[in-house]
C-alpha positions as a Markdown table, in Angstrom:
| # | Residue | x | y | z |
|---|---|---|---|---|
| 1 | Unk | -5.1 | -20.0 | -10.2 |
| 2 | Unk | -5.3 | -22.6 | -6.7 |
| 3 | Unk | -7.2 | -25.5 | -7.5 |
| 4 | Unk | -9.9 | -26.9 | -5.0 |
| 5 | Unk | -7.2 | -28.9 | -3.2 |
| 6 | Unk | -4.5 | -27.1 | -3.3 |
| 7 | Unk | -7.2 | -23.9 | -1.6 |
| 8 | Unk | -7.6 | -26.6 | 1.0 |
| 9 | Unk | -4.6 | -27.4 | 1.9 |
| 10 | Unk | -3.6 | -23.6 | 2.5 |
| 11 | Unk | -6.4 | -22.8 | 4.9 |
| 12 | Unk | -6.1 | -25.9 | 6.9 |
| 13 | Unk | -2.0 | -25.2 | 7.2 |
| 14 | Unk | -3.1 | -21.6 | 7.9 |
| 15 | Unk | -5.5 | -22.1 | 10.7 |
| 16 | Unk | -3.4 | -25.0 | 12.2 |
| 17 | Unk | -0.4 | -22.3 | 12.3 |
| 18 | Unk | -2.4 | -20.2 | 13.8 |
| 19 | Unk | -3.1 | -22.5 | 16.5 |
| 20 | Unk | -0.4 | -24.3 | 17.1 |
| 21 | Unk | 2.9 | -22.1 | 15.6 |
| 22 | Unk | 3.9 | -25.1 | 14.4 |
| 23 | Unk | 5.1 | -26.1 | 10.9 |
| 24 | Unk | 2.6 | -28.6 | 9.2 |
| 25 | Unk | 4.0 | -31.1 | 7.2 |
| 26 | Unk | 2.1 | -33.4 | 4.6 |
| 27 | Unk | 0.8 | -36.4 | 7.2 |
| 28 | Unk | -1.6 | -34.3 | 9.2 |
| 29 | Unk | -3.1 | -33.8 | 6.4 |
| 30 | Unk | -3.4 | -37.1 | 4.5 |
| 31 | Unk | -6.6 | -38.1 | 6.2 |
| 32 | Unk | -7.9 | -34.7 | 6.3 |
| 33 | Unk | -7.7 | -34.8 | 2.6 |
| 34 | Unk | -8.0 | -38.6 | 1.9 |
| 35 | Unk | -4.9 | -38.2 | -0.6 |
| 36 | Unk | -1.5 | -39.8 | 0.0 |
| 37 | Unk | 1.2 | -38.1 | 1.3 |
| 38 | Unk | 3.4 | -37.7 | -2.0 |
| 39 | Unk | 0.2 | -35.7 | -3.3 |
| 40 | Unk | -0.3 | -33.9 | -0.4 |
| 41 | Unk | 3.4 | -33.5 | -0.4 |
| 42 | Unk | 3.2 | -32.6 | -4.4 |
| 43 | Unk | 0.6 | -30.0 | -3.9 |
| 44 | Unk | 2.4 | -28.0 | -0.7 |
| 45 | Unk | 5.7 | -27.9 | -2.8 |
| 46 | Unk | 3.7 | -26.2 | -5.7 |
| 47 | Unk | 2.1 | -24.0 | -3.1 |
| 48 | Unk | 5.4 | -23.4 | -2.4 |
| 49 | Unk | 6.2 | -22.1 | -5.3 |
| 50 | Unk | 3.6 | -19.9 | -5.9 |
| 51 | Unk | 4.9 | -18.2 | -3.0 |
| 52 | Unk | 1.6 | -19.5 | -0.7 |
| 53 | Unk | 4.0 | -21.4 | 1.6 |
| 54 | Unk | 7.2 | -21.7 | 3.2 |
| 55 | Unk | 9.3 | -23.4 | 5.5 |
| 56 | Unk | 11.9 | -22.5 | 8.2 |
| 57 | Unk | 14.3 | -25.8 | 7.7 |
| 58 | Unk | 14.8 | -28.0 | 4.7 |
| 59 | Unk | 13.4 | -30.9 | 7.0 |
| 60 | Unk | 10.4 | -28.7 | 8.4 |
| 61 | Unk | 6.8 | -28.5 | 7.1 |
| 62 | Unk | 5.2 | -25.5 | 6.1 |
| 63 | Unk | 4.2 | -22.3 | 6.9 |
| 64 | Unk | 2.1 | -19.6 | 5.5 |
| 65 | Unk | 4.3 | -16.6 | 4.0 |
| 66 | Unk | 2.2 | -12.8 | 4.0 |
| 67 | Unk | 1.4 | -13.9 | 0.4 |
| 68 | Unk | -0.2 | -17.4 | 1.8 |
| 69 | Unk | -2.1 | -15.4 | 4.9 |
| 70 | Unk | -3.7 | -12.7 | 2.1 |
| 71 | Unk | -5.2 | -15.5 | 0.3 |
| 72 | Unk | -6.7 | -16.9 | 3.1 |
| 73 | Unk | -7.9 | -13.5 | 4.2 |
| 74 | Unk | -9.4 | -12.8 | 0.7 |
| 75 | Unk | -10.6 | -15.9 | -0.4 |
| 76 | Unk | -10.9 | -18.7 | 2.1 |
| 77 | Unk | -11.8 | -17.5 | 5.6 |
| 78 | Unk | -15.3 | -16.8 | 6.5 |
| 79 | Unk | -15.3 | -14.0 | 9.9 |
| 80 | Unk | -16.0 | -15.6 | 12.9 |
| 81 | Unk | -19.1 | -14.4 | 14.9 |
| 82 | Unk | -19.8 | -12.6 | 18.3 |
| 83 | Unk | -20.4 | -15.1 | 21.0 |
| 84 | Unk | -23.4 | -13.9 | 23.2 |
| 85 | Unk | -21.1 | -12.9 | 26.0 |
| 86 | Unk | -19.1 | -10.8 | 23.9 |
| 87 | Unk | -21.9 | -9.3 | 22.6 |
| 88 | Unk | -23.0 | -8.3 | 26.1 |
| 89 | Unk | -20.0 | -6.6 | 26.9 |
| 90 | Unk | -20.0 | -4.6 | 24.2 |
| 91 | Unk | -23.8 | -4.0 | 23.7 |
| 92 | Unk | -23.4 | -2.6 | 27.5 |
| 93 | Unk | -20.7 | -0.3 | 26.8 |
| 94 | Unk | -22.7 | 1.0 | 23.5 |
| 95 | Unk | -25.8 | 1.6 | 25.2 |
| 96 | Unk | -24.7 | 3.7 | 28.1 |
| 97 | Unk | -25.8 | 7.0 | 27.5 |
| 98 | Unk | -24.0 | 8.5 | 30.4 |
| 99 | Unk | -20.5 | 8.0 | 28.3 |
| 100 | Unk | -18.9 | 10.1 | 26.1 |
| 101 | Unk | -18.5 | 8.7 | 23.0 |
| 102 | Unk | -14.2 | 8.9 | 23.2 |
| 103 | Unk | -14.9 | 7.1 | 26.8 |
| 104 | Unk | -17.2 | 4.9 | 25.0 |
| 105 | Unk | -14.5 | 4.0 | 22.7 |
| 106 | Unk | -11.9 | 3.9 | 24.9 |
| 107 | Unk | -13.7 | 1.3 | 27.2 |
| 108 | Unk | -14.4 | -0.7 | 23.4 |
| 109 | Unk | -10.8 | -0.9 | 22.9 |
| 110 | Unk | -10.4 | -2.8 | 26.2 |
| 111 | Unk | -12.8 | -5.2 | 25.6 |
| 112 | Unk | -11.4 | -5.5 | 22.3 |
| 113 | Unk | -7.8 | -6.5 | 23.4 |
| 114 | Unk | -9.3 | -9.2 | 26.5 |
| 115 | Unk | -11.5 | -10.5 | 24.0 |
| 116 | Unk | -8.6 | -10.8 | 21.3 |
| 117 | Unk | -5.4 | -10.9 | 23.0 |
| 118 | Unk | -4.0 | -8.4 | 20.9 |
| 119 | Unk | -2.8 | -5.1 | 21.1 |
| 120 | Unk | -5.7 | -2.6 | 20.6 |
| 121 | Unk | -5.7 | 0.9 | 19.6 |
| 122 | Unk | -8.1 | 4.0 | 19.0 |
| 123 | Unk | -7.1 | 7.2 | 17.1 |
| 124 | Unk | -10.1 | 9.4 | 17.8 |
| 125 | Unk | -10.2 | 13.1 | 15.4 |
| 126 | Unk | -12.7 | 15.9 | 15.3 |
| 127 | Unk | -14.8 | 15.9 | 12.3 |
| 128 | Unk | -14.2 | 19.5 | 10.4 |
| 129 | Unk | -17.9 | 19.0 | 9.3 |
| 130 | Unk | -18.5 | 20.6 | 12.7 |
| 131 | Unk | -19.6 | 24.4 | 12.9 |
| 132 | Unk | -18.4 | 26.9 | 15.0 |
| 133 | Unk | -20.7 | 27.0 | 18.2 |
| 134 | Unk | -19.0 | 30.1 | 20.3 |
| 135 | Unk | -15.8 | 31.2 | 21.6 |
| 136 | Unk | -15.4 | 31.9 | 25.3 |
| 137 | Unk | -12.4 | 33.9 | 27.2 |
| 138 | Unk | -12.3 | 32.9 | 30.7 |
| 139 | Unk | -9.9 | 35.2 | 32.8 |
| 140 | Unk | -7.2 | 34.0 | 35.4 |
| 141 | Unk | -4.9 | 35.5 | 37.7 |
| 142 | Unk | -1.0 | 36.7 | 36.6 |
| 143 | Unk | -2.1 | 37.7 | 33.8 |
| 144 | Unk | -3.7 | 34.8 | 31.7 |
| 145 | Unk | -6.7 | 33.6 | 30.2 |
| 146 | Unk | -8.1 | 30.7 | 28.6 |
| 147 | Unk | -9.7 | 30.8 | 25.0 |
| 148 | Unk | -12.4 | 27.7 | 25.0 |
| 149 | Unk | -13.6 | 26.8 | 21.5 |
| 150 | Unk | -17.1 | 24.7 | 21.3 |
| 151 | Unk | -18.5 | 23.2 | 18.2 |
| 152 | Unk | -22.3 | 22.3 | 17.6 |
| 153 | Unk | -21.2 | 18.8 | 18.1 |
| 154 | Unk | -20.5 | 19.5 | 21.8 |
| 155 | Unk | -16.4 | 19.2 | 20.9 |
| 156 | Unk | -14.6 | 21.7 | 23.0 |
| 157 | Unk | -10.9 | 22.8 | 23.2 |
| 158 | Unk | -9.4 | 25.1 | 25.7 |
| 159 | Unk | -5.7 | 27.1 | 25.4 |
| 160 | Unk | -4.0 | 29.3 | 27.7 |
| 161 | Unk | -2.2 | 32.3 | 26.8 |
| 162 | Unk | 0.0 | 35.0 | 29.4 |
| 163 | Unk | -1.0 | 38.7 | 27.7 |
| 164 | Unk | 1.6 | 41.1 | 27.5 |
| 165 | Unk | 1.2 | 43.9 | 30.0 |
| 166 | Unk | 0.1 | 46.2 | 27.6 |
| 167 | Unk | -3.3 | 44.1 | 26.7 |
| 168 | Unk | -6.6 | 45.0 | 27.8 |
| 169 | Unk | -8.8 | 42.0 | 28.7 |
| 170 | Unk | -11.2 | 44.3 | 27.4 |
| 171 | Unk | -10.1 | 44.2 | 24.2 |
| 172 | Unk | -9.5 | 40.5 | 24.0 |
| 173 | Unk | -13.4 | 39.9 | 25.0 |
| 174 | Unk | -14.3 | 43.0 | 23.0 |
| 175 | Unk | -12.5 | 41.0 | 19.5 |
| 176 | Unk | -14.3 | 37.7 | 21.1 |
| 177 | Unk | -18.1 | 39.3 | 20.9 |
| 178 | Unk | -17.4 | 40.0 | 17.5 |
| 179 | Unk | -16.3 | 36.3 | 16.3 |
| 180 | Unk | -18.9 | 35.2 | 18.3 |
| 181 | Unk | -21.2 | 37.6 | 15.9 |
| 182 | Unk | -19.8 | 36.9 | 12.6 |
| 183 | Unk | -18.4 | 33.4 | 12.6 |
| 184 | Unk | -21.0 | 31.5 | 14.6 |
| 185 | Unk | -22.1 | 28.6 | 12.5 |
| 186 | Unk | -19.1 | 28.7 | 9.8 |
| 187 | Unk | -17.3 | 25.0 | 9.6 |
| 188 | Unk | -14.2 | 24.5 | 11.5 |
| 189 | Unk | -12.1 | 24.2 | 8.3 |
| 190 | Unk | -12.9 | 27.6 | 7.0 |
| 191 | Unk | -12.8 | 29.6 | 10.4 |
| 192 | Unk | -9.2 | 30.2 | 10.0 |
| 193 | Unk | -9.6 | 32.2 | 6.4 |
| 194 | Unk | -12.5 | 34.3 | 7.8 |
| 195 | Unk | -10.9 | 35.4 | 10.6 |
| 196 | Unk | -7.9 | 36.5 | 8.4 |
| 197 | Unk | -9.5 | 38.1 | 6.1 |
| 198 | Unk | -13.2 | 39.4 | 7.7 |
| 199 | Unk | -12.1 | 39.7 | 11.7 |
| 200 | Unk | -8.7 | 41.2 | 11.3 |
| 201 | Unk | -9.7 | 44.6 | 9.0 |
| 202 | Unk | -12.1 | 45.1 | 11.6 |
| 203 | Unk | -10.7 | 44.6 | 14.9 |
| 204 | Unk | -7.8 | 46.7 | 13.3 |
| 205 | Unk | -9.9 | 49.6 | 13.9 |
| 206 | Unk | -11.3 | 48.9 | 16.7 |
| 207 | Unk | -8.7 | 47.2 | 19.0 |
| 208 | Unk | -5.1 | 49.3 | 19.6 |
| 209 | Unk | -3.3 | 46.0 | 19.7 |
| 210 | Unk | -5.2 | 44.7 | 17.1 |
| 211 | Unk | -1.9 | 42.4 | 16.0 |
| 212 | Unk | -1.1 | 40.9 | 19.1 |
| 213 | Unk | -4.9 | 39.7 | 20.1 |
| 214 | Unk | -5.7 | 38.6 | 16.4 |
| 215 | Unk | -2.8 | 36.2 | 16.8 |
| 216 | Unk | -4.6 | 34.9 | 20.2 |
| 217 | Unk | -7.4 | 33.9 | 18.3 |
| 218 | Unk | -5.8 | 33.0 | 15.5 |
| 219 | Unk | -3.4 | 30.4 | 17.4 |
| 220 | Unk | -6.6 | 28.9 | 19.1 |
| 221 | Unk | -8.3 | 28.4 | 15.8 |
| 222 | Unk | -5.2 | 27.1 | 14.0 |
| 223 | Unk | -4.6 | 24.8 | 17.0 |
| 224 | Unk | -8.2 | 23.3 | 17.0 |
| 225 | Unk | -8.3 | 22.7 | 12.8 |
| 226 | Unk | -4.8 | 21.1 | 12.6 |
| 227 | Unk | -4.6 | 18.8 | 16.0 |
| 228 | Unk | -5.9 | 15.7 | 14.1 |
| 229 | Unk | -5.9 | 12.9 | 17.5 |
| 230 | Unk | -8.3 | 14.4 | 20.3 |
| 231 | Unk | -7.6 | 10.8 | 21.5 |
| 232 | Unk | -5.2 | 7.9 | 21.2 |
| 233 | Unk | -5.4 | 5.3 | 23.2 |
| 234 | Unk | -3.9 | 1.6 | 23.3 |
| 235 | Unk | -5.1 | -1.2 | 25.2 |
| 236 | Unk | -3.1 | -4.2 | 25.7 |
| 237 | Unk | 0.5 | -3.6 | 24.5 |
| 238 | Unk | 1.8 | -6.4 | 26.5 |
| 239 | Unk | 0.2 | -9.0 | 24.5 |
| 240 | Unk | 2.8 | -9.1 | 22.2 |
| 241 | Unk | 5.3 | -10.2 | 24.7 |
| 242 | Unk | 3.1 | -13.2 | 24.8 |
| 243 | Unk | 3.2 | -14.0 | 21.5 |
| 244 | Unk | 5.7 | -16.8 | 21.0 |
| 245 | Unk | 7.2 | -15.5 | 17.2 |
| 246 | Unk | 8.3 | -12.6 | 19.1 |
| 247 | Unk | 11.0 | -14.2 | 21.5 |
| 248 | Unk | 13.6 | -11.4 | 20.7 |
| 249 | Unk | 13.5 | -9.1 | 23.4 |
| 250 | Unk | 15.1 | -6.2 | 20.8 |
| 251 | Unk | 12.2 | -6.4 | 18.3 |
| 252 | Unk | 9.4 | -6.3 | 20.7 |
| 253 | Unk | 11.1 | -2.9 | 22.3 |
| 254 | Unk | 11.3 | -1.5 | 19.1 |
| 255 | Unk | 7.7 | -2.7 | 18.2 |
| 256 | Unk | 6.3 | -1.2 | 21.8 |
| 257 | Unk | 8.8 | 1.7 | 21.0 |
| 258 | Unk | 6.5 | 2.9 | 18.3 |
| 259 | Unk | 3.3 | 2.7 | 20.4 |
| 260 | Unk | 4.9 | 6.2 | 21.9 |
| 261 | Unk | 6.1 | 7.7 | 18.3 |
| 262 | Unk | 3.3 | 9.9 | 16.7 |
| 263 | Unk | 5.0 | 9.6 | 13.6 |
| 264 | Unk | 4.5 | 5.3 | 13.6 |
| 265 | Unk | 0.8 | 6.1 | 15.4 |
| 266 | Unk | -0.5 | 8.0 | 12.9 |
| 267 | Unk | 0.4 | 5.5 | 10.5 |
| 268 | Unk | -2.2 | 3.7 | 11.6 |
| 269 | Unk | -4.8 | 5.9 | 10.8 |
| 270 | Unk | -7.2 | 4.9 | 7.9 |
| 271 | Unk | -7.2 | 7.2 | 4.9 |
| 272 | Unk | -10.6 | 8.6 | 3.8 |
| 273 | Unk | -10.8 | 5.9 | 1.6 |
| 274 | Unk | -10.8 | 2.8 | 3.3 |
| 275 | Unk | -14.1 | 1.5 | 4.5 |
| 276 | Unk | -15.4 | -1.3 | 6.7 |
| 277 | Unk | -12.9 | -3.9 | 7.9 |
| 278 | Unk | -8.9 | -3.5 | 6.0 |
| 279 | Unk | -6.1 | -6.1 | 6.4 |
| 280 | Unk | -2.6 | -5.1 | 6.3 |
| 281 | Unk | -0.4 | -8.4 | 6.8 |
| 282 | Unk | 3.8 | -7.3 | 7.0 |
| 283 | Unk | 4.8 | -5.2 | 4.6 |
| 284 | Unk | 1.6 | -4.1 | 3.3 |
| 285 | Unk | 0.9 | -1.9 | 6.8 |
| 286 | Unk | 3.2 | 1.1 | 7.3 |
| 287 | Unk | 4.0 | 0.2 | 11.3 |
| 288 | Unk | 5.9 | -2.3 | 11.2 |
| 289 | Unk | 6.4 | -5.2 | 8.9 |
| 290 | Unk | 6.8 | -7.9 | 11.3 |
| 291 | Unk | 2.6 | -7.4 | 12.3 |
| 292 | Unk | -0.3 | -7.4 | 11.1 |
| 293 | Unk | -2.8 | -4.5 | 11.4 |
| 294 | Unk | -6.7 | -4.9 | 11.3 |
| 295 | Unk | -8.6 | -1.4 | 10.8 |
| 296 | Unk | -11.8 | 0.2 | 10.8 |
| 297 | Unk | -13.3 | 3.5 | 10.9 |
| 298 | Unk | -15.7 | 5.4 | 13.1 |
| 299 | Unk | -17.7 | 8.4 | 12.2 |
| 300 | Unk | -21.0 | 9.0 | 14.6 |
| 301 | Unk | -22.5 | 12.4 | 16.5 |
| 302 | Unk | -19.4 | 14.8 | 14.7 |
| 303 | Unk | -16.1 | 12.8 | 15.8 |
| 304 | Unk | -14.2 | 10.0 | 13.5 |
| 305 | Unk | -11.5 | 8.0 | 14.0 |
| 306 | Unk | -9.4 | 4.9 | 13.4 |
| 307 | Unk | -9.9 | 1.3 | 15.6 |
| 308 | Unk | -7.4 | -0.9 | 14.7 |
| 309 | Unk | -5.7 | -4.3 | 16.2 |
| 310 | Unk | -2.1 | -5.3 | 15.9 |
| 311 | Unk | -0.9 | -9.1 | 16.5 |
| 312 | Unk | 1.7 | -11.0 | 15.1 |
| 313 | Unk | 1.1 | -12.2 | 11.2 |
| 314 | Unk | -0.4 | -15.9 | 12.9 |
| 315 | Unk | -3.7 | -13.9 | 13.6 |
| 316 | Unk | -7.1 | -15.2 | 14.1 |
| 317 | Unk | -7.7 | -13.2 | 11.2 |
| 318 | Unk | -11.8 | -14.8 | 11.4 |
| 319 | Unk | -12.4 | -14.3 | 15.1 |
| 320 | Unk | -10.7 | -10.5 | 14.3 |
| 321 | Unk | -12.3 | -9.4 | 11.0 |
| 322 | Unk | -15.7 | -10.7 | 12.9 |
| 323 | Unk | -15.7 | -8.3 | 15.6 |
| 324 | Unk | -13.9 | -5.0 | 14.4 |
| 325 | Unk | -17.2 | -5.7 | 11.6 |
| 326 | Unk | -19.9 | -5.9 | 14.4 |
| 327 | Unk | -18.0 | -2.8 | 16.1 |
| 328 | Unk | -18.1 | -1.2 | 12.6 |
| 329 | Unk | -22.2 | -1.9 | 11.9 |
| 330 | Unk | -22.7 | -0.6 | 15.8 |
| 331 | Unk | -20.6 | 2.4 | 15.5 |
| 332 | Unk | -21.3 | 4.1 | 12.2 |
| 333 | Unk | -25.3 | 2.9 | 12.5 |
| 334 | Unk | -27.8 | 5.8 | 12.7 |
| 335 | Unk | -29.2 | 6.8 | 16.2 |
């Protein structure tokens, strides 16, 4: 267990770190503290070896290690609150009601990353609580058509296929009128399984290339269920060049490298389980272990998603945690 001082002493050499990226050694805080500097000192060794603290030189104060930062995060910092301004600007995005809610989000993320300084990003995902709404085929010339998928949360998909020469459009609407009559209202996630088995005995009797067009719709409903980002979209990438800790040119290519990688994006992503505001300092996140990812989720009018902010481990965790909270409250509040 920290004692009162020794609690002290790690939040003030957190927040100055924070501030000023430099080490903090045992005067700066003597008067803080009104204790003499061979406590003070005393106190940051023990800290130090509780794994709280460490230092880059033998001659250097102190800085917080991902153990150190935690602590603060759990225990000792308080989140920062909105100023009005901020407020504004995101109250004004919020309340346009000529946006869609992934532009909405989108425009969020940019505020997010000006107000911050940090590296933004949105992973935005269909909700399979939506119900099938209707299934359109749209001829085109050559040869092709379009399949368009809408949901009763307005969510729509399109994909274009080239029929074979010997495929009736006829018989591709034909199959379409009867999904449109038997599967209307049926969730997203279970489309898939009626088609197979309650569309396909029945258009096998009915359609002559029964095969080829049930794969059609099959593809577009397979395609819809299991394409998870409708929308990713980072805002501010660049700020990490500014970051001072990150003067190696390699590591921030390889960090901005992973911006473009679904693989490292979609490690991102919150798991169903994590609700409100999540900190993942270094190695506890999955993108990289030299940042620090702040997350919340999003679930309003039938889409959900991830918004989460990446900075260097010296984050203003308060001024962060405080605003991806009020974005949290204003997103997943009722209408």
């Amino acid at each position: 267990m920290m004692n009162n001082r020794q609690e002290s002493i790690l939040k003030y050499i957190v927040e100055s770190y924070i501030k000023t990226v430099k080490p903090v050694g045992s005067k700066s805080l003597c008067k803080k503290l009104q204790c003499s500097s061979a406590t003070i000192r005393n106190e940051m060794a023990k800290l130090e070896e509780l794994g709280f603290l460490e230092k880059n030189h033998i001659s250097s104060g102190r800085i917080p290690s991902e153990k150190g930062y935690k602590y603060y995060v759990e225990k000792l910092m308080k989140p920062k609150e909105l100023t009005g301004e901020d407020v504004l600007k995101l109250q004004t995005i919020f309340q346009n009601q000529e946006l869609q809610l992934s532009d909405a989000i989108n425009q969020c993320v940019e505020i997010i990353s000006e107000i911050t300084n940090y590296t933004s990003i949105v992973l935005g995902k269909k909700s399979m609580d939506n119900t099938l709404q209707q299934v359109s085929i749209i001829p085109l010339a050559n040869n092709k058509i379009v399949a368009l998928v809408c949901t009763d949360h307005g969510i729509v998909q399109n994909k274009q296929f080239n029929l074979p020469k010997n495929i009736n459009i006829d018989e591709i609407v034909k199959t379409c009128d009867i999904i449109n009559k038997m599967l209307i209202g049926t969730p997203i996630r279970k489309v898939s399984e009626r088609l197979e088995y309650e569309i396909k005995p029945i258009i096998a009797d009915k359609i002559k290339q029964y095969e080829t067009v049930y794969n059609i719709f099959s593809k577009t409903f397979h395609d819809f269920a299991s394409k998870v980002h409708e929308n990713v979209h980072v805002s501010g990438a660049n700020f990490l060049l500014d970051a001072p800790e990150y003067n190696n040119v390699e590591e921030v290519k390889k960090i901005l490298s992973k911006f473009d990688d679904e693989n490292f994006i979609n490690k991102i992503e919150a798991s169903d389980d994590e609700e409100g505001v999540n900190v993942y300092i270094g190695g506890e996140n999955e993108f990289d272990p030299n940042v620090t990812v702040i997350k919340t989720t999003f679930h309003r009018n039938g889409e959900d998603g991830t918004i989460a902010i990446i900075g260097p481990k010296r984050m203003e965790y308060a001024k962060v945690v405080g605003l991806l909270s009020y974005i949290n409250e204003q997103l997943n509040k009722e209408d």
